[in-house]
Biopython code that builds the backbone (N, CA, C, O; Angstrom):
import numpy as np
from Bio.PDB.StructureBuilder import StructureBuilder

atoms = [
    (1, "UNK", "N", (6.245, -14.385, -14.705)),
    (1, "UNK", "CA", (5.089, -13.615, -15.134)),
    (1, "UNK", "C", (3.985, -13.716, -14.081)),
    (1, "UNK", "O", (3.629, -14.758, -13.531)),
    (2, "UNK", "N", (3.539, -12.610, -13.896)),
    (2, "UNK", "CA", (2.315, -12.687, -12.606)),
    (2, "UNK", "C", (0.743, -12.909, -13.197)),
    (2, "UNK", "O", (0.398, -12.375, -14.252)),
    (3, "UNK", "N", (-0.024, -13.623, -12.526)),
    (3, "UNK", "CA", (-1.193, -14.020, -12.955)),
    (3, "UNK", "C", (-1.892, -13.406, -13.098)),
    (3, "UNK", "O", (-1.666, -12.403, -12.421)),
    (4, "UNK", "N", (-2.970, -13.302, -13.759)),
    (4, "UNK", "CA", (-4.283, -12.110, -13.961)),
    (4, "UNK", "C", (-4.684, -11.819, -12.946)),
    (4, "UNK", "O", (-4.803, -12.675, -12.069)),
    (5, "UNK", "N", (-5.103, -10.207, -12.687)),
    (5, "UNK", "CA", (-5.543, -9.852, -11.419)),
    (5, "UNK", "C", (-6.550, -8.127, -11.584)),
    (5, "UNK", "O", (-6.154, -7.020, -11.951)),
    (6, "UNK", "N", (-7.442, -8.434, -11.286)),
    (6, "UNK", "CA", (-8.597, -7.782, -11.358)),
    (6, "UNK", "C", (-8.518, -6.721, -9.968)),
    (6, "UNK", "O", (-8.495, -7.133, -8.808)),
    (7, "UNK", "N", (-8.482, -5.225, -10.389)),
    (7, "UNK", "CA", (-8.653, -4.233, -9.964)),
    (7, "UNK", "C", (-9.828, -4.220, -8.778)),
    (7, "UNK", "O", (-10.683, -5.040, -9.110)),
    (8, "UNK", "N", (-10.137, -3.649, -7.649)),
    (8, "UNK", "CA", (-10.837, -3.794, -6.678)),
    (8, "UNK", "C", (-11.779, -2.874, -6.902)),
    (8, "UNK", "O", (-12.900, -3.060, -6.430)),
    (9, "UNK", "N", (-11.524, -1.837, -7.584)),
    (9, "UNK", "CA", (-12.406, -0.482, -7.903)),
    (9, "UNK", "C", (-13.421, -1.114, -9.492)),
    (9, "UNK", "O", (-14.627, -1.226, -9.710)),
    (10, "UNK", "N", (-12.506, -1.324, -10.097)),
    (10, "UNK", "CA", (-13.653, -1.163, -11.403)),
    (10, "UNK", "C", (-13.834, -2.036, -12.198)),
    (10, "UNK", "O", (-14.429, -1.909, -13.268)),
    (11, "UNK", "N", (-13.201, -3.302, -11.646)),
    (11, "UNK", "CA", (-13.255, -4.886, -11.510)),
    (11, "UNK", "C", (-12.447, -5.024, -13.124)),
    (11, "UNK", "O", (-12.533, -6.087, -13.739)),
    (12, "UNK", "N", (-11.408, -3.421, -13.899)),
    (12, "UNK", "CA", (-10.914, -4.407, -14.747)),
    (12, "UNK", "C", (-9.618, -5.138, -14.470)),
    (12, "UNK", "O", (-9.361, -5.369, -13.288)),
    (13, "UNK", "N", (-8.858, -5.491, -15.306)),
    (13, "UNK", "CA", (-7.552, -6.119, -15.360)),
    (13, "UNK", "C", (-6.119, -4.954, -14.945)),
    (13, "UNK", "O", (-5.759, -3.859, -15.380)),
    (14, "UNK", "N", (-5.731, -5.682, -14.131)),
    (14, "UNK", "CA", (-4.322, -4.771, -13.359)),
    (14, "UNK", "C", (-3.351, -4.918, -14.461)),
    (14, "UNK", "O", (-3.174, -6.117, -14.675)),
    (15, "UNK", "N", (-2.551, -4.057, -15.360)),
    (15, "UNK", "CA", (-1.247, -3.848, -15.968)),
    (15, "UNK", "C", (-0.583, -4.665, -15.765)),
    (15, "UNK", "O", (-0.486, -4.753, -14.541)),
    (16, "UNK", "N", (0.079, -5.498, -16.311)),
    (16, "UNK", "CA", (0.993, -6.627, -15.917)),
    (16, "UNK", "C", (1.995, -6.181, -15.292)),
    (16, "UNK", "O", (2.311, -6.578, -14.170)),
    (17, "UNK", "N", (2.874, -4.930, -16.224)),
    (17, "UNK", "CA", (4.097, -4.665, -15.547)),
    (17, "UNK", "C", (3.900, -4.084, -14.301)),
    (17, "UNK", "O", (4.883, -4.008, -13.564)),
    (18, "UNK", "N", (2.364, -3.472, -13.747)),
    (18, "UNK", "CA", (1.930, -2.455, -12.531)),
    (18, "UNK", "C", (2.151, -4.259, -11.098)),
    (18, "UNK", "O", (2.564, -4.231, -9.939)),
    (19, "UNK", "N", (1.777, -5.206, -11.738)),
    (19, "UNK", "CA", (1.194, -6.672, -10.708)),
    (19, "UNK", "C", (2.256, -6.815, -10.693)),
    (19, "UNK", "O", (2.548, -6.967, -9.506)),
    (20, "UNK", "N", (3.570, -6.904, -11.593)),
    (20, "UNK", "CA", (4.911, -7.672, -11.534)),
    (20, "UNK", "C", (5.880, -6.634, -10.871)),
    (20, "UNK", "O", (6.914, -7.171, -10.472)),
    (21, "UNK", "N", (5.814, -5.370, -10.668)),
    (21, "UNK", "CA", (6.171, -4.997, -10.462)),
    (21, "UNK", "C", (6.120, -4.281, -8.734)),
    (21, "UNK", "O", (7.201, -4.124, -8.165)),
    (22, "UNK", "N", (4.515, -3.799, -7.844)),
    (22, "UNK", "CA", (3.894, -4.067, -7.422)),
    (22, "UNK", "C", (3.232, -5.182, -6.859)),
    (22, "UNK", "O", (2.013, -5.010, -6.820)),
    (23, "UNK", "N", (3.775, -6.701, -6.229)),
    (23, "UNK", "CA", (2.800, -7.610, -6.598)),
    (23, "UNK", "C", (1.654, -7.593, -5.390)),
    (23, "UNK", "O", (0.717, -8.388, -5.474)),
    (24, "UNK", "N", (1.740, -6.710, -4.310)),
    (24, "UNK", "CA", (0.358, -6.894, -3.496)),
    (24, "UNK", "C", (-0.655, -5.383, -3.479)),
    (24, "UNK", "O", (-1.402, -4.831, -2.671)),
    (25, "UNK", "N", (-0.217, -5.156, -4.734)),
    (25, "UNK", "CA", (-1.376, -3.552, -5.262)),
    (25, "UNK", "C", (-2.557, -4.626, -5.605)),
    (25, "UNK", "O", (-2.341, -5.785, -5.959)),
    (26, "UNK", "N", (-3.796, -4.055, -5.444)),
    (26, "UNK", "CA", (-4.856, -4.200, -5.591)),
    (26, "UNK", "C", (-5.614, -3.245, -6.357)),
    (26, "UNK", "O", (-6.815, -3.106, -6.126)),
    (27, "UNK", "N", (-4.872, -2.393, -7.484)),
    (27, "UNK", "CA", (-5.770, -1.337, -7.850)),
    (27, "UNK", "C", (-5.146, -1.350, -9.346)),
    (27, "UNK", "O", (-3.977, -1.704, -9.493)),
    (28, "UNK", "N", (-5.717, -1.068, -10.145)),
    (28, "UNK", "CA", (-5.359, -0.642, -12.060)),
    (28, "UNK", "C", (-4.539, 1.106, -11.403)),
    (28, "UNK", "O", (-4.637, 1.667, -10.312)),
    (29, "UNK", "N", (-3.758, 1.495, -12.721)),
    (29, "UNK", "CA", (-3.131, 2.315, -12.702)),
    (29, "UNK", "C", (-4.142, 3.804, -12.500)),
    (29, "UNK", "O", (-3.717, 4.834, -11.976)),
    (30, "UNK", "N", (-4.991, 3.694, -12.831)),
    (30, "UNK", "CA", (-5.786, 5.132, -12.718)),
    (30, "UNK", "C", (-6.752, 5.434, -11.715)),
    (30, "UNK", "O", (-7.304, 6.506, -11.469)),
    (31, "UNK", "N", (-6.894, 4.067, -11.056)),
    (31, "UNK", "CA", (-7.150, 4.169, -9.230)),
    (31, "UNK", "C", (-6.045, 3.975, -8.681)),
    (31, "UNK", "O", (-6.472, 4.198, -7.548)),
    (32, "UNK", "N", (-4.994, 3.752, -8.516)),
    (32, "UNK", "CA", (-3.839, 3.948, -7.400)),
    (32, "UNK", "C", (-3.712, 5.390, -7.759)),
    (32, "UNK", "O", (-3.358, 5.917, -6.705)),
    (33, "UNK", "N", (-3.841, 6.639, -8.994)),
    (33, "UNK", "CA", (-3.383, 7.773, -8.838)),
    (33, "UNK", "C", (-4.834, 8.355, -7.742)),
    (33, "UNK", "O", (-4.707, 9.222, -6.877)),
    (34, "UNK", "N", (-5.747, 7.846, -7.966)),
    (34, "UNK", "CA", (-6.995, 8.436, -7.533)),
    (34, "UNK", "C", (-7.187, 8.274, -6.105)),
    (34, "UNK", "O", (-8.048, 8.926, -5.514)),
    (35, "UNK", "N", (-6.265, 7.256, -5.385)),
    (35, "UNK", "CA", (-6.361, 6.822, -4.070)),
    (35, "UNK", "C", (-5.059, 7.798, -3.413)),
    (35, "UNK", "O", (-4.877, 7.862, -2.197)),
    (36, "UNK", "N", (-4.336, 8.417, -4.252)),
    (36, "UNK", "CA", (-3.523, 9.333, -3.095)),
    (36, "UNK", "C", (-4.045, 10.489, -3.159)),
    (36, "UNK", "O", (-3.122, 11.296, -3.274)),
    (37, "UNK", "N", (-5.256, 11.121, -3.144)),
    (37, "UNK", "CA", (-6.101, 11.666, -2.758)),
    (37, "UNK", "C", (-6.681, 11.625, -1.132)),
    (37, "UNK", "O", (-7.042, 12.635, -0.528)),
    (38, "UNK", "N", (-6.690, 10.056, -0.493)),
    (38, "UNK", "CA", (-6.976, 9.819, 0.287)),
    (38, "UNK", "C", (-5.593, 9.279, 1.462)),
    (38, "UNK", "O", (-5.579, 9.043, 2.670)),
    (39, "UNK", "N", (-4.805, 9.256, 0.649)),
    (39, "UNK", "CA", (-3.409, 8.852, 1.866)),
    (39, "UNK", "C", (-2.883, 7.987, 1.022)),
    (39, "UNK", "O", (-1.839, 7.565, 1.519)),
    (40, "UNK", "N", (-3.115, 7.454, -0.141)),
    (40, "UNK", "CA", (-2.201, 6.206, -0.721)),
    (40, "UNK", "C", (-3.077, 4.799, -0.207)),
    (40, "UNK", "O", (-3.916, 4.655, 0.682)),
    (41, "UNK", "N", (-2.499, 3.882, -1.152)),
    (41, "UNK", "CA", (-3.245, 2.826, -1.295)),
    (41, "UNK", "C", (-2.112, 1.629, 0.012)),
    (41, "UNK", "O", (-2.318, 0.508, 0.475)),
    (42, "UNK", "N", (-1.010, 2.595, 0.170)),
    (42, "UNK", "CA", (-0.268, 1.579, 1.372)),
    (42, "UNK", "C", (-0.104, 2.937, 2.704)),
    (42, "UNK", "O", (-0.113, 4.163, 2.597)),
    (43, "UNK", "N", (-0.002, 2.278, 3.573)),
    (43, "UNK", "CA", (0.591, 3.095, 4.591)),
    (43, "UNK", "C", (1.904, 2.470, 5.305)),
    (43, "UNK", "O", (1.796, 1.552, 6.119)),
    (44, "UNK", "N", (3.073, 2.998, 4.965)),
    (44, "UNK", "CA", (4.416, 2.370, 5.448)),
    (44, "UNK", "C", (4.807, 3.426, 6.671)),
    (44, "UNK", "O", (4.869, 4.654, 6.626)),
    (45, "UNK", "N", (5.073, 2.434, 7.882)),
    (45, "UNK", "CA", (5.520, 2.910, 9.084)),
    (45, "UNK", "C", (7.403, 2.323, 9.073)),
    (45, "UNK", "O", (7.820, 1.285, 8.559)),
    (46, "UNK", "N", (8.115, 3.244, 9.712)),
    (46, "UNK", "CA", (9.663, 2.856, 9.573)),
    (46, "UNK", "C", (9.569, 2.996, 11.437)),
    (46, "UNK", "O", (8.791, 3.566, 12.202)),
    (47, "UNK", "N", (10.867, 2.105, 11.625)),
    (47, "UNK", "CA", (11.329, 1.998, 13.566)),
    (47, "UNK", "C", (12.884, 1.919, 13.018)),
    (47, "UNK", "O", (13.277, 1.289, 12.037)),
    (48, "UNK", "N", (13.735, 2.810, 14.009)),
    (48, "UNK", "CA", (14.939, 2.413, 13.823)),
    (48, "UNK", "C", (15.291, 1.098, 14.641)),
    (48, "UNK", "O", (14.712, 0.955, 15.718)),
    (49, "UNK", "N", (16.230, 0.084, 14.206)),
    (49, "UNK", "CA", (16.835, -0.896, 14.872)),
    (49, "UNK", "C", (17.513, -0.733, 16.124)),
    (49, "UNK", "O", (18.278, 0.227, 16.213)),
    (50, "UNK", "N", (17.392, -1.390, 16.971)),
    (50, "UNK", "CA", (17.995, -0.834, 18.351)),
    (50, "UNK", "C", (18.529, -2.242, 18.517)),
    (50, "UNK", "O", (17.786, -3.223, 18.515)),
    (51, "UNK", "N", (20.208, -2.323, 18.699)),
    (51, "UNK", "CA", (20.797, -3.666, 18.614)),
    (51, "UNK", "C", (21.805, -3.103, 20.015)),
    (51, "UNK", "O", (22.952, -3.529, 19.877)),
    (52, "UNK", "N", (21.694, -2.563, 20.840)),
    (52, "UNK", "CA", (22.496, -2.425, 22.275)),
    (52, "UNK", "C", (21.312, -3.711, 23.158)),
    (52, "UNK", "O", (20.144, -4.090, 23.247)),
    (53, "UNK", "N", (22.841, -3.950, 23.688)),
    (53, "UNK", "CA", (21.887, -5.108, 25.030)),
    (53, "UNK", "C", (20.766, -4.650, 25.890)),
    (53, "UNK", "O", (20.281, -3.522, 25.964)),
    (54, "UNK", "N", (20.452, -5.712, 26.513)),
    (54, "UNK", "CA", (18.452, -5.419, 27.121)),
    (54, "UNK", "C", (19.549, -4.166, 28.155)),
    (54, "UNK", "O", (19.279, -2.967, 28.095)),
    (55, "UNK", "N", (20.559, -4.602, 28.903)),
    (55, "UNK", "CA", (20.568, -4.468, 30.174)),
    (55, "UNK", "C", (21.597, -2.954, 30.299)),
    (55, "UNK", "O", (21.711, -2.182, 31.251)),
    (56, "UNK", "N", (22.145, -2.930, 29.154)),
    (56, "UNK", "CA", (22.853, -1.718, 28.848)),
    (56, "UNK", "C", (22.437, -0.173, 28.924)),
    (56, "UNK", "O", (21.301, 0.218, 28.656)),
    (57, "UNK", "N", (23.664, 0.796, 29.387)),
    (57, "UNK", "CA", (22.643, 1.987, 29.248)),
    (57, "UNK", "C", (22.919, 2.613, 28.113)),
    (57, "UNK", "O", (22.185, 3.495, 27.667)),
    (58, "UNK", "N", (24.084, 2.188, 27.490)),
    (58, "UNK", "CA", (24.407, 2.812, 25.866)),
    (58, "UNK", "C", (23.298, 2.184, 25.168)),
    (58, "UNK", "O", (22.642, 1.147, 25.263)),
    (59, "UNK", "N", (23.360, 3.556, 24.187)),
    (59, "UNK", "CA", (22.327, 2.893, 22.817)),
    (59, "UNK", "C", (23.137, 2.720, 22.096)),
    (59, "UNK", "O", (24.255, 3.226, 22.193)),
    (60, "UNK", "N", (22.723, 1.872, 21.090)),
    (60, "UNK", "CA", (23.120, 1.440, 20.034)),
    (60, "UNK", "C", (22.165, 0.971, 18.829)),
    (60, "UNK", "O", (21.788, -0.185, 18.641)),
    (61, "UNK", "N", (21.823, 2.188, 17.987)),
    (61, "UNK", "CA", (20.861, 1.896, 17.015)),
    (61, "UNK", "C", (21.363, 1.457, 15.556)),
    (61, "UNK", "O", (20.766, 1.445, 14.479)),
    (62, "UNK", "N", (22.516, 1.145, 15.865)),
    (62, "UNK", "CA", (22.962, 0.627, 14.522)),
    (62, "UNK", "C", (22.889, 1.177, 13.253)),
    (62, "UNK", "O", (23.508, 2.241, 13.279)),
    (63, "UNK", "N", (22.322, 0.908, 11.899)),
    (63, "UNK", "CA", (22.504, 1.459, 11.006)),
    (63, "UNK", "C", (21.020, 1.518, 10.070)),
    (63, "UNK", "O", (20.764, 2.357, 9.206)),
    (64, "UNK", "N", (19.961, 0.140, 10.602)),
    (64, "UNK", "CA", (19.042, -0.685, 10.024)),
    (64, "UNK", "C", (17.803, 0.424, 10.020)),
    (64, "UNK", "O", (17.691, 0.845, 11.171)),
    (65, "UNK", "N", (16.995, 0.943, 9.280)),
    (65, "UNK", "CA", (15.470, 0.629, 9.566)),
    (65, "UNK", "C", (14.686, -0.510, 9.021)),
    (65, "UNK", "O", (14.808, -1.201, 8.010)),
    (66, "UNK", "N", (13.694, -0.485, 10.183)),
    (66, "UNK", "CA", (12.570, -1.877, 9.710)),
    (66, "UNK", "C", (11.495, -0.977, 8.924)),
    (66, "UNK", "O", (11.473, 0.229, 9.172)),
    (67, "UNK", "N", (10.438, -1.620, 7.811)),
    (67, "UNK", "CA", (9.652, -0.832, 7.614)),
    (67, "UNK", "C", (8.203, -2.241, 7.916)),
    (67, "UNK", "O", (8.106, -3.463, 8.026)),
    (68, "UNK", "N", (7.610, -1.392, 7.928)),
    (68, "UNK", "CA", (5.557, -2.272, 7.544)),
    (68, "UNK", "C", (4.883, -1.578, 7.138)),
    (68, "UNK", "O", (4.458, -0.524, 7.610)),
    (69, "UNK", "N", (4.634, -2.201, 5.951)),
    (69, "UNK", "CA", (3.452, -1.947, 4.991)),
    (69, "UNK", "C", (2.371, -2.445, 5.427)),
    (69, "UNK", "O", (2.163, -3.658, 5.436)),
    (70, "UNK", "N", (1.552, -1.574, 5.841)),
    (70, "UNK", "CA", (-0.060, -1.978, 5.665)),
    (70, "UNK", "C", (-1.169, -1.561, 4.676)),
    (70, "UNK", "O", (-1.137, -0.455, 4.135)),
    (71, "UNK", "N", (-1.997, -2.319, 4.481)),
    (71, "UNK", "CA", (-2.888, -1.615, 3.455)),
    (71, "UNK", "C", (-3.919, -0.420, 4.212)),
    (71, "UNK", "O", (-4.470, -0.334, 5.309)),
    (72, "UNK", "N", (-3.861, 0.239, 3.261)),
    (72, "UNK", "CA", (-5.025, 1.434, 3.773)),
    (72, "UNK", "C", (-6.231, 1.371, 3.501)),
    (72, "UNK", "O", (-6.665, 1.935, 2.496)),
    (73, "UNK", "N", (-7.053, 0.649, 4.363)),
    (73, "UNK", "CA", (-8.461, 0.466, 3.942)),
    (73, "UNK", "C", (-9.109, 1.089, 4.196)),
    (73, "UNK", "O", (-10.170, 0.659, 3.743)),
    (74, "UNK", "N", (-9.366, 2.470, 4.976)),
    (74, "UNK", "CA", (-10.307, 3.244, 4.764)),
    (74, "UNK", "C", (-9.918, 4.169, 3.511)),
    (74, "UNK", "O", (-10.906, 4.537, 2.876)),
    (75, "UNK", "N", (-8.823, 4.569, 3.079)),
    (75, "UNK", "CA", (-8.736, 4.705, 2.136)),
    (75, "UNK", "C", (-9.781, 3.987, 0.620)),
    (75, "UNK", "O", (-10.577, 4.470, -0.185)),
    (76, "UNK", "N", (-9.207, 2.662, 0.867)),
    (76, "UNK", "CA", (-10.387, 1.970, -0.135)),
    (76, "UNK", "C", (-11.713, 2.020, -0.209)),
    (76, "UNK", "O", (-12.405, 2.104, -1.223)),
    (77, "UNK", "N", (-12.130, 1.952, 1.207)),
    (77, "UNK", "CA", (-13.487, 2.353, 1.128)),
    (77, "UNK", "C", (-14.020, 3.333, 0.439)),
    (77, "UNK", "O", (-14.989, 3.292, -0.318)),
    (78, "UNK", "N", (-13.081, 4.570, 0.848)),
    (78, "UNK", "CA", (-13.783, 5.742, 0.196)),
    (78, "UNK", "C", (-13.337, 6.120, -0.978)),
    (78, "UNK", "O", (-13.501, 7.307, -1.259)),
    (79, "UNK", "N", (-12.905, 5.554, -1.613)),
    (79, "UNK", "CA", (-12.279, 5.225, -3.526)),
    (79, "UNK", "C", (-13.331, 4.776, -3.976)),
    (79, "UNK", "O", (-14.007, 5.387, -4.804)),
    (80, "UNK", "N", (-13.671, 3.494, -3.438)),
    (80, "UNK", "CA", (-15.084, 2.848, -3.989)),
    (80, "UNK", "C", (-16.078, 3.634, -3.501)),
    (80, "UNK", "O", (-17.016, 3.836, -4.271)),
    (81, "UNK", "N", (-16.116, 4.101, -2.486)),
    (81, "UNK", "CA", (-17.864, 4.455, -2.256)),
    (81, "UNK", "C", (-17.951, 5.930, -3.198)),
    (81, "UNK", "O", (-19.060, 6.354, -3.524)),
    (82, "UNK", "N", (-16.593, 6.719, -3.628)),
    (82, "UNK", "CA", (-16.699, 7.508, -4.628)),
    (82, "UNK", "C", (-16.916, 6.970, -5.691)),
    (82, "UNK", "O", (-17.870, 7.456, -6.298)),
    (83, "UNK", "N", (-16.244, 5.880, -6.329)),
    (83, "UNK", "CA", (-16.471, 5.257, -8.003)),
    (83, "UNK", "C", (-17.918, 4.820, -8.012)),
    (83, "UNK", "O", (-18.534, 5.077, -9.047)),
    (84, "UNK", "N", (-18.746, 4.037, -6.780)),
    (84, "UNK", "CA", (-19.633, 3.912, -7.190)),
    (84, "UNK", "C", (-20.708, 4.895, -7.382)),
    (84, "UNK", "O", (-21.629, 4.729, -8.182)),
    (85, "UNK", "N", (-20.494, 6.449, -6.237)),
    (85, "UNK", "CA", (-21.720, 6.881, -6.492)),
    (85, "UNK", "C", (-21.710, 7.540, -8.336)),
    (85, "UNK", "O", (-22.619, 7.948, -9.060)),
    (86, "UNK", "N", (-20.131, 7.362, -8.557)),
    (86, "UNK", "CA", (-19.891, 8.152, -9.768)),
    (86, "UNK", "C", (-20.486, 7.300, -11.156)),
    (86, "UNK", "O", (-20.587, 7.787, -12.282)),
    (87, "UNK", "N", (-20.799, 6.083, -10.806)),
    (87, "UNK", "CA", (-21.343, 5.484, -11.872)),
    (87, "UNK", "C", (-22.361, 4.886, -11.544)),
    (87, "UNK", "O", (-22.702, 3.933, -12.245)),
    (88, "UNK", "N", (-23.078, 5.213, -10.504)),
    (88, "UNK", "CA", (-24.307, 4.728, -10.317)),
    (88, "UNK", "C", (-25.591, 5.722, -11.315)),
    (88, "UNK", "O", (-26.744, 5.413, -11.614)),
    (89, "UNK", "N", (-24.839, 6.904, -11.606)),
    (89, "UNK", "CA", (-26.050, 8.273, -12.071)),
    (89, "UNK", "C", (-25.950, 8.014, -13.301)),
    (89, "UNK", "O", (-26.588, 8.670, -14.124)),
]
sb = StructureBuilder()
sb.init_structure("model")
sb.init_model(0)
sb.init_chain("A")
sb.init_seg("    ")
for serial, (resi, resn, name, xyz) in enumerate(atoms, 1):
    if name == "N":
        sb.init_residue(resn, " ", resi, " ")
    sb.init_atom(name, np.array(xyz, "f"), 0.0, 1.0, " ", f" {name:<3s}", serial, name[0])
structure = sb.get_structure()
């Protein structure tokens, strides 16, 4: 079971099954729909595997992709700097 974890946007409580399932989301279910507005709350880059020798002139890319997840923080920024002006009035 994953521990309590507080939304970055509207400081409430993240869905359990959204944290256990998800476990490095940082957002409640109705800001992660509101953040792919802006590109998504991750940005995943893929590289194919290249497993031929340094010195070889055949390729050999094998079968693998790698992926990395990064978080999208300008994205976040501008989630929050929308939620707040939206509840500042």
């Amino acid at each position: 079971m994953a521990a309590l974890r507080i939304c970055e946007i509207c400081k409430q409580e993240i869905e359990t099954e959204r944290s256990e399932y998800l476990s490095q989301t940082r957002l409640c279910v109705k800001h992660a729909q509101e953040i792919e507005r802006f590109g998504g709350e991750f940005s995943v880059a893929g590289t194919q595997e290249d497993t031929a020798k340094k010195t070889s002139l055949k390729r050999n890319y094998g079968g693998g992709i790698s992926t990395i997840s990064t978080r999208n923080q300008a994205a976040m920024d501008e989630l929050r700097a929308e939620y707040e002006s939206n509840t500042s009035c």
